[in-house]
C-alpha positions in Angstrom: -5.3 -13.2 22.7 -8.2 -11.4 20.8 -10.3 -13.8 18.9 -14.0 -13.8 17.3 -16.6 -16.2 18.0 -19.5 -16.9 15.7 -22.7 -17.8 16.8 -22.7 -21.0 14.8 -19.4 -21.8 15.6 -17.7 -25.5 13.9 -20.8 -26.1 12.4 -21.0 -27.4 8.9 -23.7 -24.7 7.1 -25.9 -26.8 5.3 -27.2 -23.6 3.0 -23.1 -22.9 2.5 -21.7 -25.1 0.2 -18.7 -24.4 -1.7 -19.5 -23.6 -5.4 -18.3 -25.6 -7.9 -15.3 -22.6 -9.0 -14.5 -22.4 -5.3 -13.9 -26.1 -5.6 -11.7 -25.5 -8.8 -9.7 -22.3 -7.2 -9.0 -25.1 -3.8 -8.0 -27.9 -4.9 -4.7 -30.2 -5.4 -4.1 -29.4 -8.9 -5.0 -25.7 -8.2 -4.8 -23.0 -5.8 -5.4 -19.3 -6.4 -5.3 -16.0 -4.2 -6.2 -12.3 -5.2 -3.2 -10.1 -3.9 -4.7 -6.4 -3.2 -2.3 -3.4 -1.8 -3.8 -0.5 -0.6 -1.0 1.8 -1.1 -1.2 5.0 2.3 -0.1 8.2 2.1 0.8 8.8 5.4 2.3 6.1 7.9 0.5 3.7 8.8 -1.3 3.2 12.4 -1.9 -0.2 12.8 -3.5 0.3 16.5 -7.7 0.5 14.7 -6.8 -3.2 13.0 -8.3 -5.5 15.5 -11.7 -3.8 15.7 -11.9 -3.3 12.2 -11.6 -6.7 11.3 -13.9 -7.4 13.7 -16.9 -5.0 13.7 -16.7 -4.1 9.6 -14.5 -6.7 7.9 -16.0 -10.2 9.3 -19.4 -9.5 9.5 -19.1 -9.0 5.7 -19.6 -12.7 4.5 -19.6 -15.7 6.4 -17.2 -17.1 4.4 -14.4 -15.0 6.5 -14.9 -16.9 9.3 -15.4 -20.4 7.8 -13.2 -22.9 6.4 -13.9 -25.5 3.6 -14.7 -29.4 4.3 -16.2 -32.2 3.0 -19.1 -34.0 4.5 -19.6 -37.6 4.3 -20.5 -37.7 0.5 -17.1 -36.0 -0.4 -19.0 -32.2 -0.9 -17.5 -29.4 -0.2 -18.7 -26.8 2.2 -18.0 -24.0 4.8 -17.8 -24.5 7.9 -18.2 -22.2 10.6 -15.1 -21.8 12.5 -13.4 -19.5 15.9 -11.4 -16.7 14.1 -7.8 -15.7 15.7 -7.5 -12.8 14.1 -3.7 -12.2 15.3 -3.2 -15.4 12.6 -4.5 -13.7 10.2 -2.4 -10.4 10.4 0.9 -10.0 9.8 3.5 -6.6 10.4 7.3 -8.0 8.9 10.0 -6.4 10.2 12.7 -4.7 7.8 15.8 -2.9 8.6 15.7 0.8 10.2 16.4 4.0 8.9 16.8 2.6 4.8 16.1 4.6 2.1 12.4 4.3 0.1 14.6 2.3 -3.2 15.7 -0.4 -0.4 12.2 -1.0 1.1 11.2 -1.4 -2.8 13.4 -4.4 -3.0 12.0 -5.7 0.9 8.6 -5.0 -0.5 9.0 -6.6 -3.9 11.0 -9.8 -2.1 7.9 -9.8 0.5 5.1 -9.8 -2.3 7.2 -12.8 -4.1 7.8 -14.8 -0.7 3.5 -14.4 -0.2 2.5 -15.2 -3.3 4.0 -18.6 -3.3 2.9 -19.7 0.4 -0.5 -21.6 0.3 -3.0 -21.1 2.8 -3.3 -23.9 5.4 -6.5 -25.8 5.6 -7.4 -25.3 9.4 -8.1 -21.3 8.9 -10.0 -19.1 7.1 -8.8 -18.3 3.6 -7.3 -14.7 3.9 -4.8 -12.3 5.5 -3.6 -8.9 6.0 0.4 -8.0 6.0 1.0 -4.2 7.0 4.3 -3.1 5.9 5.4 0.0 7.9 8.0 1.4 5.6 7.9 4.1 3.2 8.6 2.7 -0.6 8.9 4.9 -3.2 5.5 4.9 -4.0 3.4 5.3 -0.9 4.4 5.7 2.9 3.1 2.5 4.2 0.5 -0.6 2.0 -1.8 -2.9 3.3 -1.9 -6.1 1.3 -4.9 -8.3 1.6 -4.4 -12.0 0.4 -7.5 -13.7 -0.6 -8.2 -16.8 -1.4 -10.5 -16.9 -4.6 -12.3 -19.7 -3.5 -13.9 -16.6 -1.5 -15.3 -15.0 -4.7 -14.2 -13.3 -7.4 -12.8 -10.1 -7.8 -16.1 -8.0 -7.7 -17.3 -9.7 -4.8 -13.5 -9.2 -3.1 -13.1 -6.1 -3.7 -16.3 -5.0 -3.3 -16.0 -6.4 0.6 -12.5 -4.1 0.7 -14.4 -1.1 -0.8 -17.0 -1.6 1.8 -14.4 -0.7 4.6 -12.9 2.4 3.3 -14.5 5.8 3.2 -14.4 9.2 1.0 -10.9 10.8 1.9 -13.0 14.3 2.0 -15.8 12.7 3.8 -16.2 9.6 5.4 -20.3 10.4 6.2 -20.6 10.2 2.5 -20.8 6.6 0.8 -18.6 5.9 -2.3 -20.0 6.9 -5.5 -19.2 5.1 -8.8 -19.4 5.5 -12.3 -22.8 3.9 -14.0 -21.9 1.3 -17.1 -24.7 0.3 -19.6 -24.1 -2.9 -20.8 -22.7 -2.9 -24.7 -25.4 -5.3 -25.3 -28.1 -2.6 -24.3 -25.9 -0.6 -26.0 -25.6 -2.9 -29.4 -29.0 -3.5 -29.6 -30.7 0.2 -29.7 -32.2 1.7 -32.9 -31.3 -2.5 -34.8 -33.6 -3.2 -37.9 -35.1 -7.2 -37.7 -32.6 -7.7 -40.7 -29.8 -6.8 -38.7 -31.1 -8.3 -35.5 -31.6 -11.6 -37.4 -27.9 -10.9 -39.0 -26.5 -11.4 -35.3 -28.5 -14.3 -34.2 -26.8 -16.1 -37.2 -23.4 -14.7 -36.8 -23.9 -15.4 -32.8 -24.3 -19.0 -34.0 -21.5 -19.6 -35.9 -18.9 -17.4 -33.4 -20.3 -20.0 -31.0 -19.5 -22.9 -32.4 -16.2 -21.7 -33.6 -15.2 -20.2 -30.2 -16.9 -23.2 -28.3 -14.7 -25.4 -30.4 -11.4 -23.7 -30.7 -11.4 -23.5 -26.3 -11.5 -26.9 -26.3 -8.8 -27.7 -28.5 -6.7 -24.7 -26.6 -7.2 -26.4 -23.5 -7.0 -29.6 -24.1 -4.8 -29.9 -27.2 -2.8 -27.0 -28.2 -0.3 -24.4 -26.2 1.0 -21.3 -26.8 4.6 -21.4 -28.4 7.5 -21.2 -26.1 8.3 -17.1 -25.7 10.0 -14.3 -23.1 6.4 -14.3 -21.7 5.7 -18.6 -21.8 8.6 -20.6 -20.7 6.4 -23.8 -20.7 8.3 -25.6 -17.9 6.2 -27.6 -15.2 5.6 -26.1 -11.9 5.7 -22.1 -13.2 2.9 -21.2 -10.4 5.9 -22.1 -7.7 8.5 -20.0 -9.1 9.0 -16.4 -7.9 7.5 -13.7 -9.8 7.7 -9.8 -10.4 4.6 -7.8 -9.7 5.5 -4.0 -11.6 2.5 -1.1 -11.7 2.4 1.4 -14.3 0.1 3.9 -14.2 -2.0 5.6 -17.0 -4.1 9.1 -17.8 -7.6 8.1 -18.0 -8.1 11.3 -19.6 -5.7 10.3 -22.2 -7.4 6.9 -22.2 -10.9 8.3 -23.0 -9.4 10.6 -25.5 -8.3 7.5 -27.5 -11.5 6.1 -27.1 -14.3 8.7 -28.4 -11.0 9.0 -31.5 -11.3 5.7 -32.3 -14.9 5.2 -31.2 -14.4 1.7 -28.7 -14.4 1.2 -25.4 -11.8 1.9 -22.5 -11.3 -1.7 -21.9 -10.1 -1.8 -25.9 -7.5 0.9 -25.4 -6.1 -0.6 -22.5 -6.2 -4.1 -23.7 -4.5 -2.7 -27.1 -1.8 -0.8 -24.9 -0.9 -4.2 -23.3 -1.2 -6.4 -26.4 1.3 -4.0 -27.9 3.2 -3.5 -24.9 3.9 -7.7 -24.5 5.1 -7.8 -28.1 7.6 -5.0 -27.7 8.9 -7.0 -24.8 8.9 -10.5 -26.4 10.6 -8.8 -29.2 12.9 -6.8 -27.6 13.3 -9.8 -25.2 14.1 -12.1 -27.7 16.0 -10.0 -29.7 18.9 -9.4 -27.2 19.0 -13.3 -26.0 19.5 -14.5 -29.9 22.4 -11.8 -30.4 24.8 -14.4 -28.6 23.8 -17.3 -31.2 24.2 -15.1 -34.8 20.8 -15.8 -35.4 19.0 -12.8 -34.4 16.0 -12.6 -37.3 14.8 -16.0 -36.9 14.7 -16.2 -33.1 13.2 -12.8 -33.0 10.4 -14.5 -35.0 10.1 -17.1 -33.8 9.9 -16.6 -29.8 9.3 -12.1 -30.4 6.0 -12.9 -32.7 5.2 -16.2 -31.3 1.8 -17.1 -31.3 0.4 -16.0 -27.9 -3.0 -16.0 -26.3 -4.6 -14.0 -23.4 -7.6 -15.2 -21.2 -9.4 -12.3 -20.2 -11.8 -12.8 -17.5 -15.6 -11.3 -18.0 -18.0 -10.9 -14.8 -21.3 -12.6 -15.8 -23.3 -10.3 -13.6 -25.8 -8.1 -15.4 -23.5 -5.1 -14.5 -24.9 -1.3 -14.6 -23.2 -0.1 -11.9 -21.3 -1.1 -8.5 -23.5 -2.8 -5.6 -23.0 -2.6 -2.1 -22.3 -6.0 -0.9 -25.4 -5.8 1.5 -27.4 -5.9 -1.9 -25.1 -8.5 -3.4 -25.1 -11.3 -0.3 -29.4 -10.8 -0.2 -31.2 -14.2 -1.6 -31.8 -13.8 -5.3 -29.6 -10.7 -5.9 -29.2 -9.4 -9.4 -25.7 -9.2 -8.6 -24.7 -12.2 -6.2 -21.6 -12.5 -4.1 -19.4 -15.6 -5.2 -17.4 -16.3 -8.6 -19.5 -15.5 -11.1 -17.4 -14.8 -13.9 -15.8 -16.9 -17.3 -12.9 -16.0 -19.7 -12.5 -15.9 -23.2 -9.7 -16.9 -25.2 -8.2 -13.5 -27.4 -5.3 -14.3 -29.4 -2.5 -11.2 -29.1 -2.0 -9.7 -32.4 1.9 -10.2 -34.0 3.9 -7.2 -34.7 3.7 -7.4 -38.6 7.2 -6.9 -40.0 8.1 -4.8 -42.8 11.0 -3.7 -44.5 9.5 -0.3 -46.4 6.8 0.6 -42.8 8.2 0.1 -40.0 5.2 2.1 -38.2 3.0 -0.5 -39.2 5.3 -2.8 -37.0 4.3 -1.5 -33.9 1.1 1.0 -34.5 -0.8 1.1 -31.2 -4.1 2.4 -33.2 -3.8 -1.4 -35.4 -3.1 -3.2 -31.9 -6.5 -1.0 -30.3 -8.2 -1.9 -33.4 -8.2 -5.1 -33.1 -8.3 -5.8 -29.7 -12.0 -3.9 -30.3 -12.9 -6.4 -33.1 -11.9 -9.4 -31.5 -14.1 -8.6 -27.9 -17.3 -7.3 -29.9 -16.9 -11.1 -32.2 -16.7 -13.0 -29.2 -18.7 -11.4 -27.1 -21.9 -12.4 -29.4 -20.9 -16.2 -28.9 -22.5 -18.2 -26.5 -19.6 -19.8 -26.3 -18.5 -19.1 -22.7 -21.9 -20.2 -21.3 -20.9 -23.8 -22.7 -17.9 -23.2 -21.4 -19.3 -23.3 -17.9 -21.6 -26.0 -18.5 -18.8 -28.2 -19.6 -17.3 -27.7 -17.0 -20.0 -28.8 -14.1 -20.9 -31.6 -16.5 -17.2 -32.5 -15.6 -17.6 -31.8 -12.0 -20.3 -34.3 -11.7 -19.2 -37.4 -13.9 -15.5 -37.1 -13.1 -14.9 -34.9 -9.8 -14.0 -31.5 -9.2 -10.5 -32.4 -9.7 -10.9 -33.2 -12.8 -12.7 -29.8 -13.7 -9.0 -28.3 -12.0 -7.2 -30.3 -14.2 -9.1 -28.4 -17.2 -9.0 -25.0 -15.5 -5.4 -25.6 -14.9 -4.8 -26.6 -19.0 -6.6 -23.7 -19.8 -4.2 -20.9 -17.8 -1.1 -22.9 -18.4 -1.9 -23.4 -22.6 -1.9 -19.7 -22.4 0.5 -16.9 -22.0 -1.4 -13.9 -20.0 -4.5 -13.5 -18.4 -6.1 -10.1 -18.4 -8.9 -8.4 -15.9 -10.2 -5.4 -14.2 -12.2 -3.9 -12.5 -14.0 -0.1 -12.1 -13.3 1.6 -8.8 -14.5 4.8 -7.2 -14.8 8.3 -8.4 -13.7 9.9 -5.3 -9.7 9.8 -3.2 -10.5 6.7 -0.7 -9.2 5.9 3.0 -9.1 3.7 5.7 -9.2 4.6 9.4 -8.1 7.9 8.2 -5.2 6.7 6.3 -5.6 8.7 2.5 -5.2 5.9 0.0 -2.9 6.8 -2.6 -3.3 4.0 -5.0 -5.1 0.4 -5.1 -4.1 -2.6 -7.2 -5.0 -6.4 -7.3 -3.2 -9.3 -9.2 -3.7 -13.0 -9.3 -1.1 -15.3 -7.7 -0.9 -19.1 -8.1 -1.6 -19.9 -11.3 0.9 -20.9 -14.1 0.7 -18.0 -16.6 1.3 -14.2 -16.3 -1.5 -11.9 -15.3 -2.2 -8.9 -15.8 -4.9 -6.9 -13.6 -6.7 -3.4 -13.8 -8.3 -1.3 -11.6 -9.8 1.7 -12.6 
């Protein structure tokens, strides 16, 4: 039996507690995992696993070998704990000798099967499932189930990056692509007039934004579509997770066109992209009734909302996650992160234009307008402070209970994140592709990783 030992073994760390989102992400109302697969392009040898884990993997954050408990006040922290790692790794077994489209279906029914089992309280909160058979898209994946209790998808994946090396070679770190912040950006070359013209329209988005998330959360839902179904209990249904893959050259060329940002042209492609399928959705379940116009308006152009999730980190660039777990980093490991609310934009429906109906440059448009408006709100700062104010007066399951509203009111929820500039592997193994998605919550999600 191979197992870890820490040195501060079943001890509750006094300078660990569980943040107040970790609380929220672990709790009885609400449990959510990050699902990451590492997609190989050659089979996979699973014999390195064991001292990987142990000598790269663990050592990362304590929080890999810890579990969450409450002291004798009812808070939340980690506690140090002995790590089995053959619990935590997992190699199913499929048939023999299948072709690549029948593993697809093992793979897809695997990926369903994890995504609704809950990790168990009396282990730390990850694993690692190595399928062995070649899909159609790679010849073996690694998928990594966190819990994000652990942090939030720039710490998570930043801990995954930190194991894999350049494909050409491994002595050379990663390197990544820099990102000035479109505040910097906004604010060069800005007369006082036009400075003071955003304070005053940062006011007013605030309020309005401030207000209108807590009447979405609280109050008002999205309308019943293809994409909301609005029964209880959604987050324990099985789910579908589909990749698509797009040119960033063709993405960039889109964006210095239409002069926005990447994020807008791939936000526009999926607004646009939903609405087709609501529409087309909804279209062919209202042939049967005779009534296809009206139920193509009303579920195909109902009104629909997307949380998309915004790091709060002063990002320029990637950090290793030695700089990000050092006392008073810039760029700290945990769940530092908020969402705004972004409502999709109908398909407007015309008799005399139909390319106005579905124009992707209108959808890009205003997907660009929308996330430059709210991003000068302070509005998701409140957001966050409403929330511990919550936390403290009424619990942290209370504060669930609002986080929980707040993906269920909505339809989709919407993040990404920026990954290397050179072809990736681990222990030798050529990564062919890497994507993450959320699991456990009661809305649809979409996730990027560029």
């Amino acid at each position: 039996m191979d197992q870890y030992h820490t040195e501060e073994e079943d001890e509750v760390l006094p300078e660990m507690p569980v943040s107040p989102t970790g609380q929220y992400f672990n709790s009885s109302v609400l449990s959510l995992s990050i699902l990451a697969v590492l997609e190989s392009e050659i089979p996979i040898d699973d014999s390195p696993t064991m001292t990987l884990l142990k000598e790269v993997f663990l050592p990362i954050n304590p929080r890999f070998s810890s579990i969450m408990v409450g002291d004798k006040k009812g808070v939340k922290k980690w506690k140090r704990v002995e790590v089995k790692l053959e619990d935590h790794i997992n190699v199913p077994s499929f048939p023999a000798g299948m072709s690549p489209e029948f593993y697809d279906e093992c793979f897809n029914d695997y990926m369903t099967k994890i995504s609704l089992e809950r990790f168990p309280p009396n282990k730390p909160l990850w694993e690692i499932h190595i399928i062995k058979y070649p899909t159609s898209n790679a010849a073996g994946n690694i998928i990594f189930k966190l819990h994000h209790a652990l942090g939030d998808g720039f710490s998570l994946m930043g801990a995954l990056l930190s194991c894999l090396q350049r494909a050409d070679n491994p002595s050379i770190p990663l390197t990544f692509p820099s990102r000035e912040s479109s505040s910097k950006r906004d604010g060069k070359n800005e007369g006082i007039f036009r400075c003071l013209g955003r304070v005053f329209s940062g006011v007013a988005n605030t309020v309005s934004d401030f207000g209108s998330t807590l009447i979405k959360s609280s109050f008002t839902r999205d309308g019943l579509s293809p994409i909301r179904s609005g029964g209880d209990g959604v987050e324990f249904r099985p789910s579908v997770i589909t990749t698509l893959t797009f040119s960033l050259d063709h993405i960039k060329q889109i964006k210095a066109k239409l002069g926005v940002t990447i994020n807008d042209v791939i936000m526009g492609v999926v607004f646009l992209g939903t609405r087709l399928y609501m529409q087309a959705s909804s279209t062919s379940s209202s042939s049967s009734h005779g009534d296809e116009e009206q139920q193509q308006q009303q579920q195909g152009n109902a009104n629909a909302t997307a949380l998309v999730v915004l790091n709060t980190r002063a990002i320029g660039g990637y950090k290793t996650i030695g700089e990000m777990v050092k006392p008073n980093s810039e760029m700290p490991w945990g769940n530092q992160f908020t969402f705004l609310h972004v409502t999709i934009p109908k398909l407007k429906h015309s008799e005399n234009d139909d390319q106005t109906n579905s124009n992707p440059i209108r959808f890009v448009k205003d997907a660009h307008t929308m996330i430059k408006r709210k991003r000068n709100s302070a509005a998701v700062y409140l957001t966050g402070r409403m929330l511990e104010i919550l936390r403290k007066f009424r619990g942290p399951e209370a504060a669930a209970q609002y986080v929980y509203n707040t993906l269920n009111n909505s339809s989709i929820a919407m993040s990404n994140l920026i990954g290397p500039v050179e072809q990736m592997a681990l222990a030798n193994h050529p990564v062919k592709g890497l994507y993450f998605t959320l699991v456990g919550g009661p809305e649809k999600h979409y996730s990027r990783y560029k």
